[in-house]
PLY file of the C-alpha trace (Angstrom):
ply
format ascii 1.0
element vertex 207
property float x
property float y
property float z
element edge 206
property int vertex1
property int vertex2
end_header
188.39 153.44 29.43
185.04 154.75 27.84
183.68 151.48 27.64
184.57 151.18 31.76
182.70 154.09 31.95
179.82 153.88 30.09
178.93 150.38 31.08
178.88 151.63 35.06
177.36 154.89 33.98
174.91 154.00 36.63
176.97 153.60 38.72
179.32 156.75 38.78
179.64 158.71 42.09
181.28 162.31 41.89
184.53 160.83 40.16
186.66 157.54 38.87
190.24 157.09 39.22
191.77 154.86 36.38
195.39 153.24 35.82
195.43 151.81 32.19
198.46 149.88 30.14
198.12 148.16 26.83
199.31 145.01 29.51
197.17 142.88 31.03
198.25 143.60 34.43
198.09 146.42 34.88
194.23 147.87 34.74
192.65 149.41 37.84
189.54 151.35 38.43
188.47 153.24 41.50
184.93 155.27 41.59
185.07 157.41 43.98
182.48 160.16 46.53
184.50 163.07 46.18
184.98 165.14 43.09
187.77 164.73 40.99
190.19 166.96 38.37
189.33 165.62 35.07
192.68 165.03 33.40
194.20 162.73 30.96
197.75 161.61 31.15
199.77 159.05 29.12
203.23 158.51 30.01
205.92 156.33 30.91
204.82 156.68 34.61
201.87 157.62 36.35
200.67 160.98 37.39
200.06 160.26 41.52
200.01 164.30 41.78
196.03 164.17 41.76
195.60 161.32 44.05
198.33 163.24 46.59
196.35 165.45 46.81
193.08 163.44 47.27
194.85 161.31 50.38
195.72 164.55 52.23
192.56 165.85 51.15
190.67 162.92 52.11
193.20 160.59 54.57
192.55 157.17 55.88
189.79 157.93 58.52
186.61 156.49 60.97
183.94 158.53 60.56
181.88 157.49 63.08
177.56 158.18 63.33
176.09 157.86 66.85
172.47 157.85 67.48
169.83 155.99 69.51
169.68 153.41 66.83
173.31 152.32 67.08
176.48 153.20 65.77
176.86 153.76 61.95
180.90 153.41 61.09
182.30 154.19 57.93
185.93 153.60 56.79
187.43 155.57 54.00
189.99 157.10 52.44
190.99 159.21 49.26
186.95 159.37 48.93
186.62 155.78 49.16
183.98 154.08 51.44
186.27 150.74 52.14
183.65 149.26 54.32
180.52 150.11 55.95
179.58 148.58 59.51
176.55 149.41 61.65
175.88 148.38 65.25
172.99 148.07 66.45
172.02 149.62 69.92
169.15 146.71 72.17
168.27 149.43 74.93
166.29 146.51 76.43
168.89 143.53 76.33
172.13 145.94 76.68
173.86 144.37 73.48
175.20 145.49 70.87
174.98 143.80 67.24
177.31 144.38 64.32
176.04 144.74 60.75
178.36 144.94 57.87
177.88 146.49 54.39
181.31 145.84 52.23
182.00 148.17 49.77
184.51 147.27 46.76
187.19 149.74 46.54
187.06 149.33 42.97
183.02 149.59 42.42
181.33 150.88 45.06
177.16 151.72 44.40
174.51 152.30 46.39
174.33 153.62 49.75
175.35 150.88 52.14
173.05 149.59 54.87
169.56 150.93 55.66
169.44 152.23 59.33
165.85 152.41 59.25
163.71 151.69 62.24
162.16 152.94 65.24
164.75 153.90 67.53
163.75 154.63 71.15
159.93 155.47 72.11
159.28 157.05 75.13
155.87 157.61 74.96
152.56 155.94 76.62
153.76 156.58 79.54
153.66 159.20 82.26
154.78 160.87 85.53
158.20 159.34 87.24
157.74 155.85 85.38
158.29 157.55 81.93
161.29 159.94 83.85
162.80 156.26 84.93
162.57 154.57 81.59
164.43 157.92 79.92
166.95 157.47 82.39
167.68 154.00 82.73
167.58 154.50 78.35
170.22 157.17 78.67
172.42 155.27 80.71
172.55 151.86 78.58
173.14 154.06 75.94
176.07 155.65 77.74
177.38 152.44 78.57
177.25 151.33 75.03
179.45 154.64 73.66
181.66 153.44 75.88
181.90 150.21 74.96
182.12 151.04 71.38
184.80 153.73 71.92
187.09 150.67 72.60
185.71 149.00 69.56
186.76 151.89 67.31
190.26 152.87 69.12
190.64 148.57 68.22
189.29 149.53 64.18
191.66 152.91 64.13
194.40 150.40 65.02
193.68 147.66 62.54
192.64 149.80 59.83
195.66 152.43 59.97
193.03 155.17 60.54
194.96 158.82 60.71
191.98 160.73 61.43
188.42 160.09 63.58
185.59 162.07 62.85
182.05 161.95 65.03
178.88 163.06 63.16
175.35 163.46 64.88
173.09 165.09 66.77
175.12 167.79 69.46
174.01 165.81 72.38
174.73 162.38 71.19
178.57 163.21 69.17
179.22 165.30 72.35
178.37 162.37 74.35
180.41 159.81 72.18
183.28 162.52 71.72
183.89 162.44 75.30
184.42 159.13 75.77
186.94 158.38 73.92
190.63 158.19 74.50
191.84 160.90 72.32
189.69 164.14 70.83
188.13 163.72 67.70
189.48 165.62 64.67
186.53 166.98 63.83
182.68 167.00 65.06
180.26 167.60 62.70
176.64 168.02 64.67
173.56 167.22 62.11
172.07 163.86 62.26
173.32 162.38 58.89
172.40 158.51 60.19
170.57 157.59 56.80
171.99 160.20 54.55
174.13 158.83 51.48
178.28 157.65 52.33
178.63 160.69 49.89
176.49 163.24 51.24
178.36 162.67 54.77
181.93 162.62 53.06
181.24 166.02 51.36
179.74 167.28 55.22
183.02 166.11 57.05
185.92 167.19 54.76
184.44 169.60 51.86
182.92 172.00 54.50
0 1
1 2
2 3
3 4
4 5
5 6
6 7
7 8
8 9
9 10
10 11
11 12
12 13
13 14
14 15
15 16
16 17
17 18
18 19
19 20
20 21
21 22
22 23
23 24
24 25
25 26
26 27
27 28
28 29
29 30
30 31
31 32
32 33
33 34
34 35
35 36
36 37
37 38
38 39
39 40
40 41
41 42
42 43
43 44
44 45
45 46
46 47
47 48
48 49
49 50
50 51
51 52
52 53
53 54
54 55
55 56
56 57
57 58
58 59
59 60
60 61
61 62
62 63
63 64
64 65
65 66
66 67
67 68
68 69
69 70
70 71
71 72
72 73
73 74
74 75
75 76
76 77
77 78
78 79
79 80
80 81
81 82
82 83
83 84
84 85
85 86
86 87
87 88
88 89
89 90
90 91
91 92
92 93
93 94
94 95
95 96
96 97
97 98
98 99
99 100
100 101
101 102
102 103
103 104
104 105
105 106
106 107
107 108
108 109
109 110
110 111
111 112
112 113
113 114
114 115
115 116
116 117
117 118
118 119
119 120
120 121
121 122
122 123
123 124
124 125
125 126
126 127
127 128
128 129
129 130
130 131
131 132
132 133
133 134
134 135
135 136
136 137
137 138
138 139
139 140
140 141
141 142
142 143
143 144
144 145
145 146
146 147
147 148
148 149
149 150
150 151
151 152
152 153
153 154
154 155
155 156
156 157
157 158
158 159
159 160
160 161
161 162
162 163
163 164
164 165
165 166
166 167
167 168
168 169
169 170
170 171
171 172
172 173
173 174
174 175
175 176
176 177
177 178
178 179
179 180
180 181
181 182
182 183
183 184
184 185
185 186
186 187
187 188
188 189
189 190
190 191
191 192
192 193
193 194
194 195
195 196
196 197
197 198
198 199
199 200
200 201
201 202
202 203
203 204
204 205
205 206
């Protein structure tokens, strides 16, 4: 177990989770964004009381980013980022495109995808045409909440999700809130779109 450690030193988040056996089989690491007890048990069974009390801390959830760049999406549980997915918002073409950034349970570094880029520009323009363009913006983006609220009721079915969780600026995770079918457990308004899987964990369930 020190060796684990010390060769992903680099890698370490806020804790690791390790079941160990002088056996082959059995041998299974899990770095984790949420801190951890440190504790040290060696028995004939394994101590589950810490990780009870990391999945009702920290359940199987969507946590779920909306802003004029798209839709950042992260699955987790028990402090794990199981897999990343971004979709990208075309205010021009009306489309949506799906990025994915897979996280290992096991080994998880870094911070996922990079949602950097322009976003929506409303400038150079003036008068009514500029009031049209904001508009006609504002309504492909509604349009595409709502499409993607189906798209995550689908992902909250296929991934066993107990808990959704919107994240963004007030007017865009009230706006993505609303549409879909049930009420969020939880809306958390400060733009977090580029901030670490970590830093929004800690915002959504350590707050």
């Amino acid at each position: 177990m020190e060796r684990e450690i010390l060769d992903h030193k680099d890698d370490l988040q806020k804790g690791v989770v390790i079941f160990a056996s002088p056996h082959e089989d059995l041998w299974s690491v899990h770095y984790v964004q949420v801190p951890v007890k440190t504790s040290f048990h060696w028995e004939a069974k394994p101590a589950l009381d810490e990780l009870r009390y990391m999945y009702k801390a920290y359940p199987y959830a969507g946590v779920i980013l909306p802003s004029f760049k798209g839709i950042r999406v992260l699955d987790t549980s028990m402090g794990i980022i199981n897999e990343e997915i971004f979709y990208e918002f075309d205010s021009g073409l009306e489309v949506w495109t799906e990025q994915k950034g897979v996280h290992s349970a096991s080994r998880s570094g870094g911070t996922g995808n990079s949602m950097g880029g322009g976003g929506a520009h409303l400038g150079g323009n003036s008068g009514s045409h500029a009031d049209d363009l904001d508009h006609r913006l504002r309504e492909n983006l509604e349009r595409f909440y709502k499409d993607m609220s189906i798209k995550i009721e689908k992902l909250k079915k296929e991934r066993h999700w107990d808990e959704i969780h919107v994240v963004g600026e007030t007017e865009h995770a009230k706006s993505f809130a609303k549409v879909l079918m049930k009420k969020p457990n939880s809306c958390v308004y400060k733009n977090l779109i580029n901030s670490s899987p970590g830093q929004i964990l800690h915002e959504v369930f350590e707050k």
